[in-house]
C-alpha positions in Angstrom: 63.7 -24.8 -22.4 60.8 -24.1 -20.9 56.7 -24.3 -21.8 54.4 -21.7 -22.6 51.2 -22.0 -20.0 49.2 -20.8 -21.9 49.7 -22.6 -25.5 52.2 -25.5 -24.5 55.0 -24.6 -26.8 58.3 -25.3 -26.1 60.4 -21.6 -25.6 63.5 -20.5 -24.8 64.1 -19.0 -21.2 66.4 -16.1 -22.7 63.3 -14.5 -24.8 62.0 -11.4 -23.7 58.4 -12.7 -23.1 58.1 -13.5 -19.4 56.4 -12.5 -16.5 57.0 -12.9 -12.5 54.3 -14.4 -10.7 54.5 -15.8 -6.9 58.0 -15.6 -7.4 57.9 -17.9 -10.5 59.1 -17.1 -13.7 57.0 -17.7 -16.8 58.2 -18.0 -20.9 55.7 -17.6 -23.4 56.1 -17.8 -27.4 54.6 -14.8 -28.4 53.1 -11.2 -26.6 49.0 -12.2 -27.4 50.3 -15.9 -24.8 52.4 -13.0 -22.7 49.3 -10.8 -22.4 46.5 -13.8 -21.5 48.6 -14.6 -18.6 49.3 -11.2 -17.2 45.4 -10.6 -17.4 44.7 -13.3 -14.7 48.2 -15.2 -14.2 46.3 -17.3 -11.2 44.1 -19.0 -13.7 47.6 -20.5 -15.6 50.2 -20.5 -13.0 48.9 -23.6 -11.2 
């Protein structure tokens, strides 16, 4: 499992929502967590 940045929850790492950042792959629960990250992924990937 892994955590959503952006809400906290708890997702699977075989869902389709993820982006690459730094070399660092992140899960979100849904495409509105997906697309807050993609639109500044610095801001959440700390």
């Amino acid at each position: 499992m892994a955590t959503d940045v952006i809400c906290g929850m708890k997702v699977k790492e075989s869902t389709d929502l993820k982006s690459e950042f730094q070399g660092k792959t992140f899960y979100f629960c849904n495409s509105h967590c997906k697309s807050v990250f993609d639109k500044n992924p610095q801001k959440y990937s700390r």
